[in-house]
C-alpha positions in Angstrom: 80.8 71.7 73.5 81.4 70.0 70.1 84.4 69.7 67.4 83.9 72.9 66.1 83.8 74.7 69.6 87.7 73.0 69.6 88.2 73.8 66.0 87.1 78.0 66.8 89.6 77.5 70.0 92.1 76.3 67.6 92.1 78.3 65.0 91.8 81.4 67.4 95.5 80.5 68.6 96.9 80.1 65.2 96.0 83.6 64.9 97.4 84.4 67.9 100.5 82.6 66.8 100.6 84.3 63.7 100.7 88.4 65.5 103.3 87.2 67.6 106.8 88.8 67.0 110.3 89.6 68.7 109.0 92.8 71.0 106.9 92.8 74.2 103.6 92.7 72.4 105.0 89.7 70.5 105.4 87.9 73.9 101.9 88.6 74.7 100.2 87.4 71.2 102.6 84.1 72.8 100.8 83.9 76.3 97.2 84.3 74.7 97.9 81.7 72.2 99.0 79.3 74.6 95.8 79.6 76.4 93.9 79.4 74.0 95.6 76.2 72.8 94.8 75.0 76.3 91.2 75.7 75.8 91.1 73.9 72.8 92.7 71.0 74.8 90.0 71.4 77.5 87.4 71.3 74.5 89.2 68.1 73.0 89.6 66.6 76.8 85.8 66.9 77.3 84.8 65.3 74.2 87.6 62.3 75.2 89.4 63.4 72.4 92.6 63.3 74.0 95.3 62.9 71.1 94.3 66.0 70.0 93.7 67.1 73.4 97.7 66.3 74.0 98.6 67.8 71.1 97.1 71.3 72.0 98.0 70.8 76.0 102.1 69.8 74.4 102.2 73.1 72.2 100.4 75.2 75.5 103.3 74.1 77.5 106.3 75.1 74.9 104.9 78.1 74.5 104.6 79.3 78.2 108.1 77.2 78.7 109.5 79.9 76.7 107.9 83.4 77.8 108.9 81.4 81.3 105.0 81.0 82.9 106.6 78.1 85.3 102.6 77.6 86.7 100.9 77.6 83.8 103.6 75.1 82.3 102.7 73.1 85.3 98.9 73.2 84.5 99.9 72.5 81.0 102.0 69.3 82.1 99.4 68.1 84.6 96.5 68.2 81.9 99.4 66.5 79.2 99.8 63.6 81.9 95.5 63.3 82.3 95.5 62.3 78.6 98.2 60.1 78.9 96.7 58.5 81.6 93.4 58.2 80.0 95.6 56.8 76.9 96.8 54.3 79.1 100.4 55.6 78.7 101.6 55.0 82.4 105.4 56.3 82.1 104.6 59.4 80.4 101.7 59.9 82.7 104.3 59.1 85.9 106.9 61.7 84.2 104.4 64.4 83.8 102.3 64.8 87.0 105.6 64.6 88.8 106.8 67.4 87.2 103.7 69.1 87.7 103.8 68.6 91.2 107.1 70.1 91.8 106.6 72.7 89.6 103.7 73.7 91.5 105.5 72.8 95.3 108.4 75.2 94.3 106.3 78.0 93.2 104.4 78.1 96.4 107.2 78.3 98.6 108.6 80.9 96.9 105.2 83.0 97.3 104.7 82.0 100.7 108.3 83.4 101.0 107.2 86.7 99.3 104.5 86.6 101.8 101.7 86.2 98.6 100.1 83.8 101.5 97.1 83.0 99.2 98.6 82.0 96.0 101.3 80.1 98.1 97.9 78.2 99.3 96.6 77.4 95.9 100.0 76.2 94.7 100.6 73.7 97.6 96.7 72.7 96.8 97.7 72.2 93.2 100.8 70.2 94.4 98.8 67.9 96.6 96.5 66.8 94.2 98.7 66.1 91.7 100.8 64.2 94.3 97.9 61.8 95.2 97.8 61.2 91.4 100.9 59.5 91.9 100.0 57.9 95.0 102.2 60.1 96.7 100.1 60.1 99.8 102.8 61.9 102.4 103.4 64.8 100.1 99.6 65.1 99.2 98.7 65.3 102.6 102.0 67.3 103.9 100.6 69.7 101.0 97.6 70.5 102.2 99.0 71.1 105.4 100.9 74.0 103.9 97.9 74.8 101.7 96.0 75.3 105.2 98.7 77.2 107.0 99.1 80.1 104.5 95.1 80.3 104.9 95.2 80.6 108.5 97.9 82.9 108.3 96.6 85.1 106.1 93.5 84.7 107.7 94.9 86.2 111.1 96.2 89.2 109.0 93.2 89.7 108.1 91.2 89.9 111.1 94.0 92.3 112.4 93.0 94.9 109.6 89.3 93.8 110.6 88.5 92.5 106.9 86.2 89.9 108.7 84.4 88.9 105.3 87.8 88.0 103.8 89.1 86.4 106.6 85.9 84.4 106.8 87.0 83.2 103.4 90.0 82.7 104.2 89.4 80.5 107.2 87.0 78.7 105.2 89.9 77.5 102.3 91.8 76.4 105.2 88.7 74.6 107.0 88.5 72.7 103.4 92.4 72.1 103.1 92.1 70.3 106.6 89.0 68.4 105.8 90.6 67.4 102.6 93.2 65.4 104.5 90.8 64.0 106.8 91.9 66.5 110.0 88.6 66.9 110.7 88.6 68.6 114.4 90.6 71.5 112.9 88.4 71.7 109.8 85.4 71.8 112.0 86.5 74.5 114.4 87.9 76.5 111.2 84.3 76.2 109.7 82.5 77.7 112.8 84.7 80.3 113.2 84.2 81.5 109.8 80.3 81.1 110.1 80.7 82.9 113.3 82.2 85.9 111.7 80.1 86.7 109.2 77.3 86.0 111.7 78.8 88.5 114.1 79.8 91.2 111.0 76.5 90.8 109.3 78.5 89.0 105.8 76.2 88.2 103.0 78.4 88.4 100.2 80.2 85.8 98.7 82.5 85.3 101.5 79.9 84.4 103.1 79.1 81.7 100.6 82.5 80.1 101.0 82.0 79.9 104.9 78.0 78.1 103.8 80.3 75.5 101.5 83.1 74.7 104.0 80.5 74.3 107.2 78.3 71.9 104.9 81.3 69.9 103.8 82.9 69.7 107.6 79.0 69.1 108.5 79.2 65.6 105.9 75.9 66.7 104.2 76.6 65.9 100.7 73.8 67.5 99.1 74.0 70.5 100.7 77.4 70.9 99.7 77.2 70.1 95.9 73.8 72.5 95.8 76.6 75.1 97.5 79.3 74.3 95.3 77.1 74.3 91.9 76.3 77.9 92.9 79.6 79.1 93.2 81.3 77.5 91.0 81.6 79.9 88.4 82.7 82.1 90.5 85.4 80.0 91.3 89.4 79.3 90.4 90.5 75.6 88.7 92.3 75.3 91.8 89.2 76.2 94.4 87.6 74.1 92.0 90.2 71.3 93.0 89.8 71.5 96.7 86.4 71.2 96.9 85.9 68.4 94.8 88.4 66.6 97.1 86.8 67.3 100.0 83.3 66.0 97.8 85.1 63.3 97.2 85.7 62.1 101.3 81.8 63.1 101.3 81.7 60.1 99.0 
């Protein structure tokens, strides 16, 4: 990655900017510029960069503020507040991540309330880690909790339709939710009764995979788990991404 990989990234969402009108497909030319703008801050983040990185993260965030993305305006905030943090701009850092945080809390009560169990869980994951940020250590950890329960939940509906490789995922997300907060009876049992199902259902796939990461991480062997991890990961969401490198992080 190097200044003209952020440059391209740029440069692509001018152009996106500059298709973007008053109709529907207007709206759309808005949402692709504004992640490409964030890619460009990504590029810019990575090469600690991070004024321009800002600037591309500030113009992400008024553009999904006004086609009304509420979570990725929340990504867009927590990634302006990483900069300002690294620019050692505590108050605007403080401001940001909070909003982030709530953003992100709100968002997945409302889809647990829809009964979208599994984005509900990535939301409250998103929310906890933005809360320990802050220091926030109750909400982080009564986030997870949540994070964990939507799992299991949907985890049980699952089973009931007898989509065991699914649930086996499932199950796994919440083993790692747990383990991230240090409950590490529940993560355990979670674990092996994900392993257990693909076991008994003959699971190979990348469920399966999953249930390998979560049993290594609630199994404390740190190598194992990164070597997991490193093969998944591309395979994997920014917020998956999140919970496991928490849970590599009480490996530490």
């Amino acid at each position: 990655m190097s200044e003209k990989d952020c440059e391209a990234l740029l440069s692509k969402a001018r152009s996106y900017e500059s298709q973007a009108t008053g109709t529907v497909a207007g709206q759309e030319y808005i949402e692709k510029a504004a992640d490409k703008l964030r890619e460009a801050g990504d590029c810019y983040f990575k090469l600690k960069n991070y004024e321009k990185a800002l600037n591309c993260y500030t113009e992400a965030y008024k553009h999904h503020k006004k086609i009304n993305y509420p979570v990725s305006a929340a990504m867009d905030s927590e990634k302006m507040a990483l900069c300002y943090q690294n620019l050692g701009k505590r108050v605007e850092f403080e401001k940001l991540m909070q909003e982030a945080a709530a953003t992100y809390f709100d968002q997945g009560e409302k889809m647990s309330m829809a009964g979208n169990l599994v984005s509900a869980a990535l939301l409250y994951s998103d929310s906890a880690i933005a809360y320990k940020a802050l220091s926030h250590y109750d909400s982080f950890k009564n986030c997870f909790e949540l994070a964990a329960q939507n799992y299991s939940e949907y985890a049980e509906i699952l089973l009931e339709e007898k989509d065991y490789g699914y649930a086996a995922a499932n199950l796994s997300w919440a083993a790692m939710c747990s383990f991230a907060i240090s409950n590490f009876d529940d993560a355990v049992k979670k674990a092996d009764r994900a392993l257990e199902l693909c076991s008994k259902n003959n699971i190979k796939d990348e469920n399966y995979d999953v249930a390998a990461l979560s049993k290594a991480i609630c199994s404390r062997d740190h190598s194992k788990s990164t070597q997991l991890f490193n093969r998944i990961k591309d395979n994997l969401s920014e917020s998956e991404i999140k919970i496991v490198n928490q849970c590599l992080e009480n490996l530490r």
